[in-house]
KOLFI-583423 format. One record per residue: residue in three letters; chain; y, z, x of N, C-alpha, C, O in turn. Coordinates in steps of 0.001 Angstrom, whole numbers, m for minus. Atoms other than C-alpha are relative to their C-alpha. Last residue first. Layout:
BEGIN
{'Ala' 'A' {Y Z X} {Y Z X} {Y Z X} {Y Z X}}
...
END
This chain:
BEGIN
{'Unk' 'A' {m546 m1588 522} {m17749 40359 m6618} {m270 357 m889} {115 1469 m1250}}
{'Unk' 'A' {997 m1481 m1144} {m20183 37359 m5341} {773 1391 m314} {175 2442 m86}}
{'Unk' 'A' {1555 m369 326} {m18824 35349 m7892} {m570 1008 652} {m1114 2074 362}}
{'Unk' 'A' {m222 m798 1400} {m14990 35577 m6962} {m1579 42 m877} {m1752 855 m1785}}
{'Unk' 'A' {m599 m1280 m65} {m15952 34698 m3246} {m210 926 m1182} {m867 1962 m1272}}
{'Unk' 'A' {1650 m754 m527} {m18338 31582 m3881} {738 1472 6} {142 2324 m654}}
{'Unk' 'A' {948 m87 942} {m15081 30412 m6213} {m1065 987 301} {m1438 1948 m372}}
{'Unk' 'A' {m716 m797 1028} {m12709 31105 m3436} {m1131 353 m734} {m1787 1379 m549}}
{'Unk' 'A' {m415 m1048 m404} {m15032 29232 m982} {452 906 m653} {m287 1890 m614}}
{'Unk' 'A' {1440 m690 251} {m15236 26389 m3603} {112 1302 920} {680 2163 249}}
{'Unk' 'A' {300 m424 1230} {m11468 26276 m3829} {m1566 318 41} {m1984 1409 m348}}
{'Unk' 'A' {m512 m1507 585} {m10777 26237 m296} {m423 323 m1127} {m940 1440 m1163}}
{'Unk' 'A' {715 m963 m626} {m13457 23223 446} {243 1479 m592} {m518 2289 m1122}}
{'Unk' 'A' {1575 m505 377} {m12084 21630 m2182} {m647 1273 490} {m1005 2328 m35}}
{'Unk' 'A' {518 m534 962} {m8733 21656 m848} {m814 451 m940} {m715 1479 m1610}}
{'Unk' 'A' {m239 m1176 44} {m9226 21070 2635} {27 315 m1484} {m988 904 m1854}}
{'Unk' 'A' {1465 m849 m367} {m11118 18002 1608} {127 1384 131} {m698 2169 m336}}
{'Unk' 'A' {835 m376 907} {m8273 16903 m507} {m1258 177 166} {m2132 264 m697}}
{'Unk' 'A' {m480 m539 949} {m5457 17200 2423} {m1046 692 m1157} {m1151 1900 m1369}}
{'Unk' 'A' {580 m1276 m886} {m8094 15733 5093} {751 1063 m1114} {69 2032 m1449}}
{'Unk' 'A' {1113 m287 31} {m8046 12759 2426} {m91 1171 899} {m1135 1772 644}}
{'Unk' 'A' {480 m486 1490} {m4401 12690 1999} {m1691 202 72} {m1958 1215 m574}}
{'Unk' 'A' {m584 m1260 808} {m3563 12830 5582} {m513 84 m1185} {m1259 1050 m1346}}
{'Unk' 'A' {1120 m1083 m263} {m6154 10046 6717} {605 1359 m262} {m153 2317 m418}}
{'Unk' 'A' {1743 m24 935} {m4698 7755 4220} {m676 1218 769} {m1386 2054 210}}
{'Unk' 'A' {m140 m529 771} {m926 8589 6017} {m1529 m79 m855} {m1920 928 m1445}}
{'Unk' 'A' {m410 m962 295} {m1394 8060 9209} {m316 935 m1603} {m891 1999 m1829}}
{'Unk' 'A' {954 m1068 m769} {m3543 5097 9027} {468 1786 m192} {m203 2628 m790}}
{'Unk' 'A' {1406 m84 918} {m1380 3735 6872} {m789 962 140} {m1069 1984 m486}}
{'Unk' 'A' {m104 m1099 836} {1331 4697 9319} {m622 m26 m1630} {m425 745 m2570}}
{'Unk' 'A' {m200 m1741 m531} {191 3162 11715} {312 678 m592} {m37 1835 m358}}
{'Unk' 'A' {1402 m457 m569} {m667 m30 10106} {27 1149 492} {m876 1911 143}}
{'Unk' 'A' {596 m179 1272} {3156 m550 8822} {m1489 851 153} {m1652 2017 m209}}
{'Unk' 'A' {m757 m1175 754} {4149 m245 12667} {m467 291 m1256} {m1042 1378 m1305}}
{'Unk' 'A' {600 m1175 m208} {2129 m2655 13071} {m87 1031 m61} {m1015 1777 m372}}
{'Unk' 'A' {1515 m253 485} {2943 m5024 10819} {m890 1031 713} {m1904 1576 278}}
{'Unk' 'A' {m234 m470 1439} {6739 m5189 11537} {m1572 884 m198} {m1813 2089 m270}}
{'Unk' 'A' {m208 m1563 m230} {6171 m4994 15328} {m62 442 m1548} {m399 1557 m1945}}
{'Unk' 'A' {1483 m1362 m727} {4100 m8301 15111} {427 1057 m306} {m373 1728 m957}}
{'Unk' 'A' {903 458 924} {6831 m10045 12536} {m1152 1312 548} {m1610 2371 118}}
{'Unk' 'A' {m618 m1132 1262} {9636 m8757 14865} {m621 m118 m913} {m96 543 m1808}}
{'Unk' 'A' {m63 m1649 m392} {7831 m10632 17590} {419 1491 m924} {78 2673 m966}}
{'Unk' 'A' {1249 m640 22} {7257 m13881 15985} {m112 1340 459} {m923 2117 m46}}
{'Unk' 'A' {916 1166 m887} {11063 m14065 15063} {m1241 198 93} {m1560 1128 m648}}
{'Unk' 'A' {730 m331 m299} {13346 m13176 12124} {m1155 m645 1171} {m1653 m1770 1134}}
{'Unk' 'A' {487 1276 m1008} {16948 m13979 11641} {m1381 1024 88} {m1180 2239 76}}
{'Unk' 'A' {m513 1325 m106} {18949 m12594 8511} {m1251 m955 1001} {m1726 m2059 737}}
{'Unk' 'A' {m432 738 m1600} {16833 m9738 7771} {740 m1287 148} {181 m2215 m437}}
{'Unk' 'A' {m1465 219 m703} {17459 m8609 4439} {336 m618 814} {1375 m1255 990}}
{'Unk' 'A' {m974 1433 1221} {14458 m9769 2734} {1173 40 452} {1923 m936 433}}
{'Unk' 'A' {285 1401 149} {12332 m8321 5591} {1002 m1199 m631} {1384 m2348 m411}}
{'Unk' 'A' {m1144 119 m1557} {14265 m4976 5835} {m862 m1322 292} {m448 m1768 1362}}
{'Unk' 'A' {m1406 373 m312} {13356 m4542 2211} {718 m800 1165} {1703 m1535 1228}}
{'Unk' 'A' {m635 1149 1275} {10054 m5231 1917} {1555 m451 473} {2124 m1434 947}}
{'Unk' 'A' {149 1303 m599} {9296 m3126 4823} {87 m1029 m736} {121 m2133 m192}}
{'Unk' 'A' {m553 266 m775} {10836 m21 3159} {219 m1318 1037} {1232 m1758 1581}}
{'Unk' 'A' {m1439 m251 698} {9110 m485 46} {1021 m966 1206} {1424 m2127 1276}}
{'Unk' 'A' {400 1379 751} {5711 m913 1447} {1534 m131 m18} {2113 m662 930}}
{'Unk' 'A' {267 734 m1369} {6407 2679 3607} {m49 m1216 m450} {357 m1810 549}}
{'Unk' 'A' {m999 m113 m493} {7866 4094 113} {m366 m988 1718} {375 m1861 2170}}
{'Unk' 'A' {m1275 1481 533} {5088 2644 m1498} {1136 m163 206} {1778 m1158 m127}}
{'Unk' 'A' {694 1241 m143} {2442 4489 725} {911 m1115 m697} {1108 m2291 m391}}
{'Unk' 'A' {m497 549 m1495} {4849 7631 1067} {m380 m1179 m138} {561 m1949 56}}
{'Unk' 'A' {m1078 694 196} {4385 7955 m2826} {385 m534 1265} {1033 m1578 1347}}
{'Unk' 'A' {157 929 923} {660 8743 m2538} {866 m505 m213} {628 m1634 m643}}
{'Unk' 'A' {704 1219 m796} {1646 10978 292} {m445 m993 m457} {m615 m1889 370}}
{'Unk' 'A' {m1073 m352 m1445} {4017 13604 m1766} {m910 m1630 1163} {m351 m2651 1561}}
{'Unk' 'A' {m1092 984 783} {1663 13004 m5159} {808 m469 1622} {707 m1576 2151}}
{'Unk' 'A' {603 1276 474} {m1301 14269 m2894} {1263 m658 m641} {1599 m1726 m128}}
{'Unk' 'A' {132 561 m1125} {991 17082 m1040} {m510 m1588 m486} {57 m2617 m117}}
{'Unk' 'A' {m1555 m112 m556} {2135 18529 m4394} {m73 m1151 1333} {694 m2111 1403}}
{'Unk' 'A' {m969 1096 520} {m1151 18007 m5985} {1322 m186 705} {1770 m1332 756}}
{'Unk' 'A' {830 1690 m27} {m3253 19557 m3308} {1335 m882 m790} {2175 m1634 m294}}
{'Unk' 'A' {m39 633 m959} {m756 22882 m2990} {m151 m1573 135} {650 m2436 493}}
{'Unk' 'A' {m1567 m288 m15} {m595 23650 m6872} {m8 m1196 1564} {102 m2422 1555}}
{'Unk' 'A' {m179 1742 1291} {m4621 22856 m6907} {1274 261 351} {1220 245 1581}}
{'Unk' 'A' {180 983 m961} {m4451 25969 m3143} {m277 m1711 m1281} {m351 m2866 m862}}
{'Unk' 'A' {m1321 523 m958} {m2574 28079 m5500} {m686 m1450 598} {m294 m2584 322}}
{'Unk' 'A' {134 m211 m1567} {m5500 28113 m7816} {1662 119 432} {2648 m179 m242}}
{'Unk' 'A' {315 1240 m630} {m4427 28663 m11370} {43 103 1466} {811 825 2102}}
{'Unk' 'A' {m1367 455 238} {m4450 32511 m12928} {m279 m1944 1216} {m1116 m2077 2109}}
{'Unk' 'A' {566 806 m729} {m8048 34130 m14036} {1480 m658 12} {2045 m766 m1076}}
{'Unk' 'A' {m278 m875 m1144} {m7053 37071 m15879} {106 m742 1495} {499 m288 2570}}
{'Unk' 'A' {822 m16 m645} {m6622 34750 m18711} {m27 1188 1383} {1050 1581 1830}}
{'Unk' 'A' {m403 m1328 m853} {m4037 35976 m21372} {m1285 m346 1324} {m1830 730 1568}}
{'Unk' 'A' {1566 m491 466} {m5475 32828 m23467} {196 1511 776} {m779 2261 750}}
{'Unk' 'A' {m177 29 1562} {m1397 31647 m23823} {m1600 848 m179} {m1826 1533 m1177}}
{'Unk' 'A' {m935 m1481 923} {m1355 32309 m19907} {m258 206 m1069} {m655 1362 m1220}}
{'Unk' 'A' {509 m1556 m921} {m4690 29947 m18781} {729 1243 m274} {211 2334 m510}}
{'Unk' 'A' {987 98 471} {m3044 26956 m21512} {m1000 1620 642} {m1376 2575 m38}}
{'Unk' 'A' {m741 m601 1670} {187 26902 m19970} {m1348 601 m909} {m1171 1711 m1410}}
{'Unk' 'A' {m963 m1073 m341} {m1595 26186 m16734} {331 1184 m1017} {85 2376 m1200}}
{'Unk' 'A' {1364 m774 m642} {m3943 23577 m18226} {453 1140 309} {m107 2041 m315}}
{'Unk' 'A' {890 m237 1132} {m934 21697 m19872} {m1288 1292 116} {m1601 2149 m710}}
{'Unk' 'A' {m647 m1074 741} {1148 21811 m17005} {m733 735 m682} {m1003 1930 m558}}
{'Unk' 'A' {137 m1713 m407} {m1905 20625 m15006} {597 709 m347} {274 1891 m238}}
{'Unk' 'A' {1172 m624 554} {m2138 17885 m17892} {m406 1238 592} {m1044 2161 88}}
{'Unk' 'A' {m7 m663 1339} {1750 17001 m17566} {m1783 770 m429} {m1928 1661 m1266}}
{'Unk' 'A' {m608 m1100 161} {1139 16600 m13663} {82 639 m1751} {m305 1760 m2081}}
{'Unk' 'A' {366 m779 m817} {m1544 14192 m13764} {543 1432 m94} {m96 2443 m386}}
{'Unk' 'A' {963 m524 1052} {m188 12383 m16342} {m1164 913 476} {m2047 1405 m227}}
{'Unk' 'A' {m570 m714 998} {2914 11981 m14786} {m883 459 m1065} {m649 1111 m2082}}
{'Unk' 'A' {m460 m1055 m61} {1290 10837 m11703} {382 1222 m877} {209 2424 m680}}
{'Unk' 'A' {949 m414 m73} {m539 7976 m12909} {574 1776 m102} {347 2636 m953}}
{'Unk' 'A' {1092 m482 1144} {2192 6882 m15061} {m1146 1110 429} {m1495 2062 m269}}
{'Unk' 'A' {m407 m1104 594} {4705 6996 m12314} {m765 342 m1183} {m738 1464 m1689}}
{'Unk' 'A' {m34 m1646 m509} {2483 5341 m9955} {213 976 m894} {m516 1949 m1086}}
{'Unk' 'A' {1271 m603 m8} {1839 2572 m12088} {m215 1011 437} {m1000 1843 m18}}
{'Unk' 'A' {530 m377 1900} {5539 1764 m13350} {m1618 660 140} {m2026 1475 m687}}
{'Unk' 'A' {m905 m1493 m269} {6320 2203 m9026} {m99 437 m1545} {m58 1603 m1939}}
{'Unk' 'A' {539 m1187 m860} {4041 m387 m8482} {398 867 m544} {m468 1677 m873}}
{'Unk' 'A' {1339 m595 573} {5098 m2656 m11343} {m580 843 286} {m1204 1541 m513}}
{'Unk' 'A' {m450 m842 1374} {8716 m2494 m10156} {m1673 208 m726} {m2065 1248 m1254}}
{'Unk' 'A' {m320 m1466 m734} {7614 m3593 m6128} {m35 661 m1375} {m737 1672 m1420}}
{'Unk' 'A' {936 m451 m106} {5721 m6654 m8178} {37 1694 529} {m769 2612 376}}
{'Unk' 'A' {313 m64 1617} {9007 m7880 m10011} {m1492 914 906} {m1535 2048 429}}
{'Unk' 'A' {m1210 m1110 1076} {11171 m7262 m6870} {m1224 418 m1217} {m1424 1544 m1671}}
{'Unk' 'A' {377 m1236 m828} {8017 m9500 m4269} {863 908 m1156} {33 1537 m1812}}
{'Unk' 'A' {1812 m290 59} {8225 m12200 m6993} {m428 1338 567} {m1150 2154 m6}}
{'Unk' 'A' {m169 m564 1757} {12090 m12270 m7017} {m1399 97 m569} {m1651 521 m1696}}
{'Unk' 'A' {m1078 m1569 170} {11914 m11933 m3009} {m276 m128 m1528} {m925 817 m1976}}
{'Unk' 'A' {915 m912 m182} {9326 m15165 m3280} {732 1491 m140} {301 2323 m938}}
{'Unk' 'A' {1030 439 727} {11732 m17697 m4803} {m1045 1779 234} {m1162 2718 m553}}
{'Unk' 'A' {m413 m438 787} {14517 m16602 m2803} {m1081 625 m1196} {m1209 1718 m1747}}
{'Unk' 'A' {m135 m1364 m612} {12509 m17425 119} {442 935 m713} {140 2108 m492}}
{'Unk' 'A' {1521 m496 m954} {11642 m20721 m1060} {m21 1420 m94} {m802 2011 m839}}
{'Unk' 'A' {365 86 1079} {15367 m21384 m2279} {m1391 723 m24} {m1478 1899 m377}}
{'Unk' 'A' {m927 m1281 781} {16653 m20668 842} {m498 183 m1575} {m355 1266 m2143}}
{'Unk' 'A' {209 m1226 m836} {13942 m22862 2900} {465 1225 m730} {m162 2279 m834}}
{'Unk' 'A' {1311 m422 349} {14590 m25760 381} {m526 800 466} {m1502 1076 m232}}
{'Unk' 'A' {74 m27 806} {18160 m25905 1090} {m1144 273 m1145} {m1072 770 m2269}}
{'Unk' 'A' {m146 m1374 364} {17334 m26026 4266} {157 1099 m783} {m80 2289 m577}}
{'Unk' 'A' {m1237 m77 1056} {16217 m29689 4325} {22 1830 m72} {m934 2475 m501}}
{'Unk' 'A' {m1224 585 m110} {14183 m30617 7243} {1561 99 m850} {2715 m285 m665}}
{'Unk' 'A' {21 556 824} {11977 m27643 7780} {1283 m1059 233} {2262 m844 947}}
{'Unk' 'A' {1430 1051 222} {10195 m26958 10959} {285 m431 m1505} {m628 m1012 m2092}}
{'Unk' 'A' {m368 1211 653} {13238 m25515 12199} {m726 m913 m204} {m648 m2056 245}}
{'Unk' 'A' {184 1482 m1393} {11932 m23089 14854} {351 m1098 m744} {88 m2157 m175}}
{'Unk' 'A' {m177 m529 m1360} {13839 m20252 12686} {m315 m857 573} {598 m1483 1111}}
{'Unk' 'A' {m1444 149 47} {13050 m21479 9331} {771 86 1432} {1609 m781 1680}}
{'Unk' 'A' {m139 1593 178} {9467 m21338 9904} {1473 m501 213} {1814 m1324 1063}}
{'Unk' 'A' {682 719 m1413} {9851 m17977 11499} {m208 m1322 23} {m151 m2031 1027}}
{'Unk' 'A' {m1427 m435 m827} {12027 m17214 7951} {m406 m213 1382} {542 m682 2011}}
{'Unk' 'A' {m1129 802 394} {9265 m18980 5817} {897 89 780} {1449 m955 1127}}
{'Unk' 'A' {908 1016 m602} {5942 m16518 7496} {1672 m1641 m476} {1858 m2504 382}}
{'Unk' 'A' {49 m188 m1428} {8009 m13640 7040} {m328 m1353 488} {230 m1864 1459}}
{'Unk' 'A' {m1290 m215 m421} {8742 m14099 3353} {262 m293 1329} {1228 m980 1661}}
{'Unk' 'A' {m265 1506 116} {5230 m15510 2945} {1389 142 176} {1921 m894 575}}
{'Unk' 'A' {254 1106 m673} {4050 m12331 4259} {513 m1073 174} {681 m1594 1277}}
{'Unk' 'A' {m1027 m545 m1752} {6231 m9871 2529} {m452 m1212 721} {371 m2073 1031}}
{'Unk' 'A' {m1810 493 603} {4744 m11611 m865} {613 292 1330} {1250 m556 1954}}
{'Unk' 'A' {25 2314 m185} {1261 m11430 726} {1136 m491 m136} {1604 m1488 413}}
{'Unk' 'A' {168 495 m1023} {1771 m7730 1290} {256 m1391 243} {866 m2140 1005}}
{'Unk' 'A' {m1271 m35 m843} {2855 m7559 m2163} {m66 489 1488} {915 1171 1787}}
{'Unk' 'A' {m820 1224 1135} {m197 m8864 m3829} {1248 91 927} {1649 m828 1641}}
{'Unk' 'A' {438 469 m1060} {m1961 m5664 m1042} {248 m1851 m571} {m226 m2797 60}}
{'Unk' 'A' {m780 m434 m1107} {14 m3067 m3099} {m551 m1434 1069} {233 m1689 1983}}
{'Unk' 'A' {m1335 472 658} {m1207 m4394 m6385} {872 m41 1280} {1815 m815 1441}}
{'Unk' 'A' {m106 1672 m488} {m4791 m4272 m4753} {1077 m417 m533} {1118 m1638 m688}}
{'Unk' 'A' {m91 m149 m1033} {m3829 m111 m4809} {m333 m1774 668} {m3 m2211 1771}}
{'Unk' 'A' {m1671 m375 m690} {m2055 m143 m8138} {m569 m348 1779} {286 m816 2530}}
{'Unk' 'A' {m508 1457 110} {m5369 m2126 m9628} {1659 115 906} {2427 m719 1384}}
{'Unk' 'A' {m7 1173 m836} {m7015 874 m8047} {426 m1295 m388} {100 m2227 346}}
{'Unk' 'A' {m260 m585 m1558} {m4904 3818 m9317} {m661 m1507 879} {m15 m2175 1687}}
{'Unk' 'A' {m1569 m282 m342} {m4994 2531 m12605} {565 28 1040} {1636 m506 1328}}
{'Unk' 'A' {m117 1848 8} {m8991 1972 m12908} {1472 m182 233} {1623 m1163 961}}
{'Unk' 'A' {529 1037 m685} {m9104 5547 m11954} {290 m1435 367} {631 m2044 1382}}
{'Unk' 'A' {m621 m751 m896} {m6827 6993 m14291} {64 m755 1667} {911 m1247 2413}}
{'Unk' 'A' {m1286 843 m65} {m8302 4787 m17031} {1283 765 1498} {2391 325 1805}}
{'Unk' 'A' {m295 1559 m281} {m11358 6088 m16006} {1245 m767 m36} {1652 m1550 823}}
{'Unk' 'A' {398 m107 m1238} {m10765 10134 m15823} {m206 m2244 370} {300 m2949 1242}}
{'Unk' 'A' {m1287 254 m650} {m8902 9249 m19251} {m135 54 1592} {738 m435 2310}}
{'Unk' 'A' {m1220 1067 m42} {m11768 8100 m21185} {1060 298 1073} {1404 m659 1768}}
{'Unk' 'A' {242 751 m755} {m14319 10937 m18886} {1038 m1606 m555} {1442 m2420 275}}
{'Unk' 'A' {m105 1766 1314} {m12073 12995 m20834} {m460 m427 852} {253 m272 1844}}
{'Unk' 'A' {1502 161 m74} {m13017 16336 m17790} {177 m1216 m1469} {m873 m1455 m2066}}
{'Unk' 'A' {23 1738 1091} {m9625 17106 m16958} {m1328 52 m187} {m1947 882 479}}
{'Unk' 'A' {1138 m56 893} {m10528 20787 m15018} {423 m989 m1464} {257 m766 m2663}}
{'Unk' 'A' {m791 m1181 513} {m7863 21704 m12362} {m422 m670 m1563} {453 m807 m2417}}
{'Unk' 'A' {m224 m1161 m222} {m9657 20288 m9934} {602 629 m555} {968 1696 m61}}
{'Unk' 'A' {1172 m640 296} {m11347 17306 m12093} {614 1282 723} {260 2231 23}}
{'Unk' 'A' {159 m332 1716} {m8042 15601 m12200} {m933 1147 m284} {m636 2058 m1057}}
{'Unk' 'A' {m1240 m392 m103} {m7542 15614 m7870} {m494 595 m1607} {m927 1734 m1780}}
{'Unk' 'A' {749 m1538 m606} {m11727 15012 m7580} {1792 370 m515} {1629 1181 m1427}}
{'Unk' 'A' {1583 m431 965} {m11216 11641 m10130} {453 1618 656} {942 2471 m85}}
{'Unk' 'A' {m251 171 1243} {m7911 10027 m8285} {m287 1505 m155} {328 2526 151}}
{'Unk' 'A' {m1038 m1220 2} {m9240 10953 m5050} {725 158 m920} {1246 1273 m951}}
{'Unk' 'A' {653 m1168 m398} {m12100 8838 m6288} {830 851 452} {570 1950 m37}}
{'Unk' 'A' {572 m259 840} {m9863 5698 m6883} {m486 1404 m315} {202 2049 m1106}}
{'Unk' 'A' {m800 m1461 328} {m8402 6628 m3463} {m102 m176 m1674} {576 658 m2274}}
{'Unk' 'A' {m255 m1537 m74} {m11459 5594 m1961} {1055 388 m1270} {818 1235 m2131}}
{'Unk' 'A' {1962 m728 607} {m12952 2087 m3568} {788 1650 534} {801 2492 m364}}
{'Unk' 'A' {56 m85 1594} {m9202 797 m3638} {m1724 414 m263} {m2474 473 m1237}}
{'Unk' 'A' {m988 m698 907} {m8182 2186 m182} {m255 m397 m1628} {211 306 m2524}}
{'Unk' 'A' {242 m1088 m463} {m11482 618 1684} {1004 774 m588} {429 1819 m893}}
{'Unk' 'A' {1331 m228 457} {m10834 m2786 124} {m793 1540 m76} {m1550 1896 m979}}
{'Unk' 'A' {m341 m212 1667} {m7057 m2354 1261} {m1437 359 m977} {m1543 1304 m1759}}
{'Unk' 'A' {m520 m661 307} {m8054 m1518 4808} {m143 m262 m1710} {m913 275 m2506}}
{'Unk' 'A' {m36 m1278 m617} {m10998 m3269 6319} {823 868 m914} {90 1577 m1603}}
{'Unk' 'A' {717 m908 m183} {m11072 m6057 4135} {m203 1167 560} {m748 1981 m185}}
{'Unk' 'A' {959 m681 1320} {m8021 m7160 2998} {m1042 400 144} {m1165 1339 m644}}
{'Unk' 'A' {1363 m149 m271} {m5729 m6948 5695} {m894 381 m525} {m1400 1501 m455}}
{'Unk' 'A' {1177 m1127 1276} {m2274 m7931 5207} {m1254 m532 130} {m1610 m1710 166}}
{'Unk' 'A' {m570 260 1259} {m337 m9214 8696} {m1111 726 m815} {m1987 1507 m443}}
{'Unk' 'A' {87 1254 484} {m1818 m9982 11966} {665 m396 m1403} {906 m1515 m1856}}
{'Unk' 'A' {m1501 569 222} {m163 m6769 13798} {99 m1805 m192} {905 m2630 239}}
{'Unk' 'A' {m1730 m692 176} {m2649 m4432 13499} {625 m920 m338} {920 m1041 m1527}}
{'Unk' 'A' {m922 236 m1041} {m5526 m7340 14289} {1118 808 m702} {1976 194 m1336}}
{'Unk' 'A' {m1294 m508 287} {m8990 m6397 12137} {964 206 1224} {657 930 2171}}
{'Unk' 'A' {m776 m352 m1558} {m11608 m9145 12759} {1409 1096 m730} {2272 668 m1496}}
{'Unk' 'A' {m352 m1400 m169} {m14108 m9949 9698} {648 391 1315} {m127 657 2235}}
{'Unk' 'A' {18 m685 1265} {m14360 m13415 9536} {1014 1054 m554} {2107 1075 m1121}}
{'Unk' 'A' {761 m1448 440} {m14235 m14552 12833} {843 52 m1127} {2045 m189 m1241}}
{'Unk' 'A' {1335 258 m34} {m13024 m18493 14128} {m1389 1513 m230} {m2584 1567 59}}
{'Unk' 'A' {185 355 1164} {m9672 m17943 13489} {m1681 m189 m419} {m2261 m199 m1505}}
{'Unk' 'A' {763 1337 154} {m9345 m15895 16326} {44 m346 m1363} {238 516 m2220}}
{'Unk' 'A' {879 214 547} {m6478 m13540 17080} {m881 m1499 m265} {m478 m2658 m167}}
{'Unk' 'A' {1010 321 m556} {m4596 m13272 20674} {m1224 m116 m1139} {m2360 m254 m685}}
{'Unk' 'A' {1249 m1070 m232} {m2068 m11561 19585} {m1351 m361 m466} {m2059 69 m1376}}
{'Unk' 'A' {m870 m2017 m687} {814 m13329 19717} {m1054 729 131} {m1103 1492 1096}}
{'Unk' 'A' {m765 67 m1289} {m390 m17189 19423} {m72 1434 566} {m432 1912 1642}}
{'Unk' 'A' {948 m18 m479} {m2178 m15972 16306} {m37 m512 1614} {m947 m288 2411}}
{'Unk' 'A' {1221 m516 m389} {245 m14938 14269} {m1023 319 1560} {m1213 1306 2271}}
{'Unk' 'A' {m528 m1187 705} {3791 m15743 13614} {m1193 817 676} {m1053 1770 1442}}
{'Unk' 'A' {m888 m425 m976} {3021 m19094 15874} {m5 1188 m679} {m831 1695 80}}
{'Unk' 'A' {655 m141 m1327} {m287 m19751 13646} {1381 266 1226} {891 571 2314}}
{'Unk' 'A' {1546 m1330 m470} {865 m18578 10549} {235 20 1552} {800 819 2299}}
{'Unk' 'A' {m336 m929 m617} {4071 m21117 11055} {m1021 1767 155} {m1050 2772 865}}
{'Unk' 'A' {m453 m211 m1319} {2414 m23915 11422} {781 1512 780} {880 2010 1902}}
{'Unk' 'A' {1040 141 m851} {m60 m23097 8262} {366 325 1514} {m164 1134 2276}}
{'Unk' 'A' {443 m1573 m210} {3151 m22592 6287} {m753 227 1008} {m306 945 1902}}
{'Unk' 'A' {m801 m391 m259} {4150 m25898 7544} {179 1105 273} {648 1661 1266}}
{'Unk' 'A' {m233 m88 m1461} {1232 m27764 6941} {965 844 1068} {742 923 2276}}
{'Unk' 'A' {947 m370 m499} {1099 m27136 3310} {62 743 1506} {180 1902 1906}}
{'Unk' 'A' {m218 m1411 286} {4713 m27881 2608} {m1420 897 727} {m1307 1810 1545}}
{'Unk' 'A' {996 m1337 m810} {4118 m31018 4212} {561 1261 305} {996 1785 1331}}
{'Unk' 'A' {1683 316 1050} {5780 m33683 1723} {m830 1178 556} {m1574 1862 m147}}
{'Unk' 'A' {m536 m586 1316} {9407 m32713 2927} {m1314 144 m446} {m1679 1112 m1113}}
{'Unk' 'A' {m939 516 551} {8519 m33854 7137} {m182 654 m1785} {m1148 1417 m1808}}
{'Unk' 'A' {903 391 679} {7201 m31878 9972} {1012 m946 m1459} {2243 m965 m1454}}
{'Unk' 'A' {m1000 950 1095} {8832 m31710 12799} {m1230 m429 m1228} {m2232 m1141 m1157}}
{'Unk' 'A' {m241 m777 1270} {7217 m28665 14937} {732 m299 m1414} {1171 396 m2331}}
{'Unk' 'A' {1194 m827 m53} {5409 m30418 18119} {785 469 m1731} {160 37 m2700}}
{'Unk' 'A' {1194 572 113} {7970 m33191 18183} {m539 285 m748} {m663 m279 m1834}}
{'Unk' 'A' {m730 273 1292} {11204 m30667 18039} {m1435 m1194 m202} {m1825 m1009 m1355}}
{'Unk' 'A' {m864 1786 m278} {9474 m29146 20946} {478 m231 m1286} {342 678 m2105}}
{'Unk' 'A' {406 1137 773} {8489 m25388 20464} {367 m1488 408} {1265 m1598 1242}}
{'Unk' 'A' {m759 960 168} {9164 m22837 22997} {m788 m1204 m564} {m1696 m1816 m2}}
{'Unk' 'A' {690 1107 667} {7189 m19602 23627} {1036 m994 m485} {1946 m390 m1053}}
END
């Protein structure tokens, strides 16, 4: 694909236009998306708020909830704030999509030289990295809350089953869930993370290394959301099973 200096000269006043120009080469050139649909999910169009993120902040809300409730939280206060935590973390994650975006979408601009002063390109770009930093650090303040209050309450619960001499000792298969759930709940910001980075580093980026970025990302969304949910179905399942077991004796 080859630009003209014509076709891609835009001048200081058309910031607008610019981004716009470079969507549509970053984008929609490459894979064949329409602008003219709504709802269309393209791997490798960039962040995708309906299908995915929309669908990760109504679920893993609720994997929240069933994770707490298996090893018997029951504060419906803290079962919400838990909740509500988990999904402002999970449209927090899809804030810094947009931030990667506009990173991507500046440095392909930059690249066919659709700006005239460059100086304003570096700045730009700078601009957004210290936006994308401050939003990666909020993530990782929301995780570690959720988490840590997760884990200190199954301590708690644990500690709590010895001190009563229970005969009854904590599942293995809660032990398992959490371990794996924290373990794939962090992959998701470690996979964010990683593509942050190797964005802001990149010196030269083109429409192609934009596509592979995003798809790649998408695959292992996929990957990883449908791990944690087959994760906390197996565990249910096991635990009720158990349960139906230790009744029936």
């Amino acid at each position: 694909m080859v630009l003209s200096a014509d076709t891609v000269h835009v001048n200081r006043n058309d910031a607008g236009s610019q981004k716009q120009m470079a969507c549509y080469v970053a984008f929609c050139e490459h894979d064949d998306a329409r602008e003219d649909i709504l709802f269309q999910y393209v791997p490798s169009s960039g962040p995708d708020f309906w299908p995915r993120w929309v669908e990760y902040a109504l679920t893993s809300p609720l994997q929240i909830i069933i994770i707490a409730g298996s090893f018997y939280i029951r504060e419906t206060s803290l079962l919400i704030t838990l909740a509500g935590l988990q999904g402002a973390l999970v449209l927090l994650g899809y804030v810094i999509e947009l931030e990667i975006q506009t990173i991507c979408l500046q440095k392909v601009a930059a690249w066919h030289r659709q700006y005239e002063e460059k100086s304003r390109v570096t700045v730009g770009i700078f601009v957004a990295q210290c936006r994308l930093t401050f939003l990666l650090l909020c993530s990782y303040v929301c995780h570690s809350i959720i988490w840590a209050i997760l884990i200190a309450k199954f301590q708690m619960q644990a500690a709590a089953i010895r001190d009563c001499q229970n005969p009854r000792h904590m599942p293995d298969e809660i032990i398992i869930v959490i371990v794996l759930e924290c373990v794939l709940f962090t992959l998701f910001g470690l996979v964010l993370t990683i593509q942050a980075v190797q964005v802001s580093l990149a010196s030269h980026i083109d429409a192609a290394m934009v596509q592979s970025s995003w798809t790649n990302v998408s695959g292992w969304y996929s990957v990883l959301s449908l791990s944690a949910k087959l994760v906390l179905e197996w565990g249910f399942i096991t635990m009720l099973t158990s349960t139906d077991a230790q009744n029936s004796e």
